[in-house]
C-alpha positions, 0 to 999 in steps of 0.5 A: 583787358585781353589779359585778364580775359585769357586768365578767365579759362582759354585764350579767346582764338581757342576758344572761338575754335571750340566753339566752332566745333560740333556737338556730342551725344551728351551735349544738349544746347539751348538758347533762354527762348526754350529753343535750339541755337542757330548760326546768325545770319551774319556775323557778331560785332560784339560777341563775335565769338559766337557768330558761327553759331550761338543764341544771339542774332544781330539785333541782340548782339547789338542790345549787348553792345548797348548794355555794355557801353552802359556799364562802362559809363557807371563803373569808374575807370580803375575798375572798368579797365581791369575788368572789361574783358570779364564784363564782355565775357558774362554778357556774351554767354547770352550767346553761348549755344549752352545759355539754358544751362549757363541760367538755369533756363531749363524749367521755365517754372524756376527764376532765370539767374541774372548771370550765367554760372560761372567755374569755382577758380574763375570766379575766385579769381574774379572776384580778386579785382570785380567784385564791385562789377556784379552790382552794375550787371546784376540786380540781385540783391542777394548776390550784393549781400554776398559780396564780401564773401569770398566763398559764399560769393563763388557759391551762390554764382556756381553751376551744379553741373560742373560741366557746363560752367562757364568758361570750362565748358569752352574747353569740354571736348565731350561737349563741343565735340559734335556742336550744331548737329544733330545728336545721337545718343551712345548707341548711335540713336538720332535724338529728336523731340515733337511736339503735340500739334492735335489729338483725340483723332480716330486712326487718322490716315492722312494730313494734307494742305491746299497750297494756297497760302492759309497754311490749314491743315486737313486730317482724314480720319478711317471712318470717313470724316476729314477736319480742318485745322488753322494756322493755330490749331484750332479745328473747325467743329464742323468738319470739312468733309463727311462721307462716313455712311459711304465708307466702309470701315469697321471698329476692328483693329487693324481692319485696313478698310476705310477713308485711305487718302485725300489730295488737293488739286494743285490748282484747288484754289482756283478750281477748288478740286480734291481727290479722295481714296476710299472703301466701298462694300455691298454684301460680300462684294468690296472695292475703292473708289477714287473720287473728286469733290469740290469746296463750296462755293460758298464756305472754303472750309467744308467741302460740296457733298452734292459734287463728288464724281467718281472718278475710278473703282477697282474691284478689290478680292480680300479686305485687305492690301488697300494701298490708299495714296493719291499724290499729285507731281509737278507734272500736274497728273494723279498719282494713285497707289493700290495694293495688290488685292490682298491675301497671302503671296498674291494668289490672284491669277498665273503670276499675281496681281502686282506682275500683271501689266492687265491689272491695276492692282499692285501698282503705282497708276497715273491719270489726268484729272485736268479740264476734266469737265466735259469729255472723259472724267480722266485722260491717259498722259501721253508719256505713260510707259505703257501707252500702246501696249495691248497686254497692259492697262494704259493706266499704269506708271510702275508695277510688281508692288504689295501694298504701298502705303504712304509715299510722297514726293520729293521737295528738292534741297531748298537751295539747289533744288537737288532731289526734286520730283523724287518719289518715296514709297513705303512698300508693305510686305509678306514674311520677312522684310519691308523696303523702302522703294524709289518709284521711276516711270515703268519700273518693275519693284519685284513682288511677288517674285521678290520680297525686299532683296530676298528671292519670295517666289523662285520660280519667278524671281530667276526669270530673267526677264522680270528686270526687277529693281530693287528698294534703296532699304530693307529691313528685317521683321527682326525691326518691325513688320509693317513699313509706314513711309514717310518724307525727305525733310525740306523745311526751313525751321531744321537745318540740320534735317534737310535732306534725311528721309525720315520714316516708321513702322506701324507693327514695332513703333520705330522711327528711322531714317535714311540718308543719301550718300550723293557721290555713292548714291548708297543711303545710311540707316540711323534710328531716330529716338526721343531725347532723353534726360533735358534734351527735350525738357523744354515748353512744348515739347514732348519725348513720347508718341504711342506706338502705331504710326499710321502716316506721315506729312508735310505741311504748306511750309515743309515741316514734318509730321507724323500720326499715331495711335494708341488704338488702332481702331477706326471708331478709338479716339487715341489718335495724336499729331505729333511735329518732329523737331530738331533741339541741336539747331534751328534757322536763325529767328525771322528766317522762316516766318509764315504770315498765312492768308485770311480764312473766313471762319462760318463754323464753331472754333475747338482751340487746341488743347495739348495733352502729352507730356515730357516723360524724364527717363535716363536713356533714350531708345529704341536701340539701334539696329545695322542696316541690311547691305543693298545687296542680293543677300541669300539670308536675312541680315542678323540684327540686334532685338528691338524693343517690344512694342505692342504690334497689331495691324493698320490701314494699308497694313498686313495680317501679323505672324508669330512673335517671339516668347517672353517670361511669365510677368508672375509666378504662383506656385499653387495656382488655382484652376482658372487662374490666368498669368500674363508672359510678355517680352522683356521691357515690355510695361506690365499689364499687357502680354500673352495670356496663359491658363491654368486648367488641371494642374498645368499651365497652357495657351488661349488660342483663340482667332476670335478673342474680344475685349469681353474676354480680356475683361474677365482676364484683366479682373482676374489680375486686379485691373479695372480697364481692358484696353484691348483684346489683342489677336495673332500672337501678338505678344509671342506664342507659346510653343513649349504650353499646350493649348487649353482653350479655344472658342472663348465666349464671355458676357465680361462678368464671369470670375474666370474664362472656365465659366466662359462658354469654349470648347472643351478644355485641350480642343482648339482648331488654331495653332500659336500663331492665334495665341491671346493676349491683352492690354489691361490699365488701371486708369480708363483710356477713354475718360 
């Protein structure tokens, strides 16, 4: 038997050890349940081949086992002597990390083969002496008729892609190269898949859990309103908090105003408390509201309107630089992160907000919110670092930071507990880069002295005395221009994961990632793309998300979520849920089952209906970009272009600045006066871009700080589209330096042939400069329908 085995493809040693190796970036292995392979949780009797890692846990190994005992007592003894070992060798690719492409189980749609695809010369060799065996492994009648056909027999039984078959692909090194990590594509880009978990939301800002075992999940939408969800997706149509008549919000895109962050107690479900982080306005007077509320009594899922008390209001300067975190660490406290009261540099006082201890905008506060019910509404914890200090405000846990938005703590690594208790923060900032900031208890992160690892006010970046630290990363706005901070993977069901902290950017729809090298303490940059191509071709899963990524979460088992939008509007439904997955490995089945506590239902359930699809495409993307050194560089690190996205701002974001140029996305030689052209970015998809006019026989700009979806209307018509998704502002799809300005103050009812019939200034008078050049996004299918 071992003989005949080794004449298969490599001796079984050698083939144990390839197994053993790791995956490269072309690989992509799947199991026939759609999903990645893991490693047993202890080893195979039968195939033990593929105990380190493969597709089968014990309980298969040993149904195999079964199958193979049954087959030796049908197949008569001649026969089962010289062919056993080929019979182990078929059934065991059930175990193979690569069983999907071994059966064909990549489209569910398409029948599974009966047995994997085997290698030409194999097969001729087999079929010599086993012929016979398939009738007892197969219940293919197709393949019996064939069995006197020596090639239509190897035919019918090989793999279109030779390079999966069995057992060449034992010895493929390109394949096992990297086995059982997680993948990166040629240009060093991490391959994940999601996986839609809820959609038609408005900018939803946050998703939180109760931690009390019913794994609901909630979802804070801009405008005020908050909607459970259940273990299976379902939401409750009536939602579990409403205070939208109290928020202030507006339909603008990218107004940062509004319903900004949400925490459940840790002990909510006992004294069933939750803190919320708000906007409130009256006339030209704005501020945020901290508040906590109380669920019913007497329904789990909706919350007591009548029992909110305000717990804190800072009065805010500017509309924007909100900030909008609440989290509670496990020393129990409130940790609340505002902003540092908006506008440009922060003008606000001798040194700004942010380096004003007096302040508490621009800092990281912490309060106790426990046995609350008599005496203060919160308490000073006694170890705050500034307790006792006259010039500070007793509140404040780190100061000197922008515009924090969306920070979280630390799990800690499941099994030692490494990491725990840390606390990431994504920190928005002015005109050259972001950063990724580890907060500790009175430390100074620098702005506005500093702006990532760059000097931003000299004067007060060379004061000594600033003891400023700096952020574990930093990127240029080369890579995006709007930080959305994220998590430290801790969950069970990626391995693989665990420790990489995954996170994004509003304004270019990157997802990146960061690393920690724990003998250096330095953490390395990786780009995190969509598999392409069959990587994540599987039920369920999806390799796309729209570009604005508004926050991340966790939810009560650890996972990793993230939310985007294709509208960045309070009052836009085109808000997805997306769970990130790893298709390299997963935990062995049964490892990380969730059994969730009974809810008591009094609303209407909504099931969950997915509506994203898998979009096949050769590469993924974006390109990778090298991360800056964590250094004090005196220049801006030169990276590679990313590629364009459509960028605008987001709650807790910032005004955009220019953006680079692109080519005009048509070309008439003899315009007509009024005629409108779109110049875009290259890559960038047709129907969205910068819009340039033609007015007395040259091209020029639309300049226009005001510039609405009436006025895209007419552009979009005039370029043969039916919809104007969005009138976009501020550049956003480049400026138009080298074209002077046409028009500006715009004015259109939506009905008119051209932007001359509009009324605007007249044609070459403008206030504005390029960076307020217009654009739109035009499609020929109604986003809202």
């Amino acid at each position: 038997m071992a003989g005949r085995r080794a004449g298969a493809g490599a001796p079984l040693a050698l083939r144990v050890l390839l197994v053993l190796r790791a995956l490269p970036a072309a690989a992509h292995p799947q199991c026939l349940d759609f999903r990645p392979p893991f490693r047993p949780p202890q080893p195979l009797r039968f195939c033990a081949q593929y105990s380190a890692f493969g597709c089968c846990a014990p309980e298969q190994d040993a149904a195999l086992a079964h199958r193979f005992g049954a087959l030796a007592a049908r197949v008569d003894a001649p026969m089962w002597a010289a062919c056993a070992g080929y019979a182990l060798d078929l059934l065991c690719q059930e175990c193979s990390p690569y069983a999907a492409h071994l059966y064909d189980a990549e489209d569910p749609s398409t029948p599974l083969r009966t047995v994997p695809g085997l290698c030409e010369d194999y097969c001729l060799d087999m079929w010599q002496t086993c012929r016979g065996l398939f009738r007892h492994l197969s219940p293919d009648r197709e393949l019996w008729a064939l069995e006197e056909n020596r090639a239509k027999f190897c035919r019918y039984l090989s793999l279109d892609d030779t390079d999966y078959c069995f057992p060449r692909l034992l010895v493929n090194e390109n394949l096992n190269l990297n086995l059982g990590r997680v993948a990166a594509d040629a240009k060093g880009c991490l391959q994940l898949c999601l996986e839609e978990v809820a959609n038609g939301l408005r900018n939803p800002v946050a998703m939180v859990h109760a931690r009390d075992g019913t794994h609901r999940f909630f979802v804070a939408e801009q405008v005020g309103l908050v909607w459970a969800y259940l273990a299976d997706r379902s939401r409750l149509e009536k939602p579990f908090l409403n205070i939208s008549r109290a928020v202030l919000t507006s339909p603008w895109e990218g107004d940062e105003r509004g319903f900004l962050g949400i925490a459940f107690h840790p002990d909510s479900p006992r004294n069933r408390k939750l803190y919320v982080y708000y906007s409130v306005g009256v006339g030209f007077h704005e501020w945020i509201r901290i508040s906590e509320f109380r669920v019913s009594e007497d329904d789990e899922n909706a919350v007591d309107h009548g029992s909110e008390r305000i717990i804190l209001e800072i009065e805010e300067p500017a509309a924007n630089h909100n900030g909008g975190q609440l989290l509670f660490g496990d020393d129990g406290y409130l940790y609340i992160f505002t902003g540092d009261g908006g506008m440009a540099g922060d003008p606000f006082g001798k040194f700004g907000n942010a380096q004003n201890k007096s302040a508490l905008l621009g800092k990281v506060l912490r309060i106790d919110v426990n046995r609350n019910e008599r005496g203060p509404l919160y308490r000073i914890p006694p170890d705050n670092p500034f307790v006792g200090d006259p010039a500070a405000r007793p509140e404040v846990y780190a100061l000197g930071v922008r515009n924090m938005w969306r920070c979280a703590f630390d799990r800690g690594d499941p099994a030692t507990g490494a990491g725990r208790g840390r606390l990431f923060c994504g920190d928005v900032n002015q005109n050259k880069f972001e950063e990724v900031d580890l907060v500790e208890r009175g430390r100074n992160y620098g702005w506005r002295a500093r702006e990532g690892f760059e000097c931003y006010d000299r004067k007060l970046c060379a004061n000594a005395s600033l003891d400023d630290v700096l952020p574990i990363f930093a990127y240029p706005h080369k890579m995006g221009k709007s930080v959305t901070g994220g998590y430290v993977y801790r969950g069970c069901e990626y391995p693989n994961l665990n420790g990489l902290y995954i996170f994004g950017d509003f304004m270019s729809g990157r997802l990146m990632s960061l690393r920690e090298n724990p003998g250096t303490g330095q953490w390395r940059y990786s780009e995190i793309c969509m598999g392409r191509g069959q990587t994540c071709a599987f039920p369920g899963l999806i390799n796309n998300y729209y570009p604005h990524i508004i926050s991340f979460a966790e939810d009560e088992a650890g996972e990793l979520y993230f939310m985007s939008t294709g509208v960045p509007s309070a009052t836009a439904a085109r808000g997805v849920i997306y769970k990130v997955i790893d298709p390299s490995r997963r935990a062995p089945p049964g490892k990380c089952q969730i059994h969730p506590t009974q809810v008591k239902v009094r609303s209407r359930l909504i099931p969950f209906v997915p509506r994203e699809k898998f979009i096949r495409t050769p590469e993924s993307t974006p390109r990778p970009t090298k991360a800056p050194r964590r250094t004090r560089p005196t220049a801006a690190p030169r990276t590679p272009t990313p590629r364009p996205v459509r960028p605008t701002r987001r709650p807790g974001g910032r005004r955009g600045g220019g953006r680079r140029r692109g080519r005009p996305s048509t070309a008439d030689p003899t315009p007509s006066n009024g005629a409108v052209r779109l110049v875009r970015p290259a890559g960038l998809s047709s129907g969205r871009g910068r819009v340039e006019v033609f007015v007395g026989g040259r091209w020029g700009t639309v300049c226009d700080d005001a510039w609405d979806t009436k006025a895209a209307a007419v552009v979009c018509r005039q370029l043969g589209f039916a919809h104007a998704v969005r009138a976009a502002k501020r550049a956003e799809f480049g400026e138009g330096r080298t074209l002077p300005i046409l028009l500006d103050d715009v004015r259109c009812a939506g009905s008119e042939r051209s932007l001359l019939e509009c009324a605007h200034a007249g044609v070459g008078t403008h206030n504005c400069g390029h960076q307020e050049d217009a654009g739109v996004v035009c499609s020929h299918e109604d986003p809202y329908s």
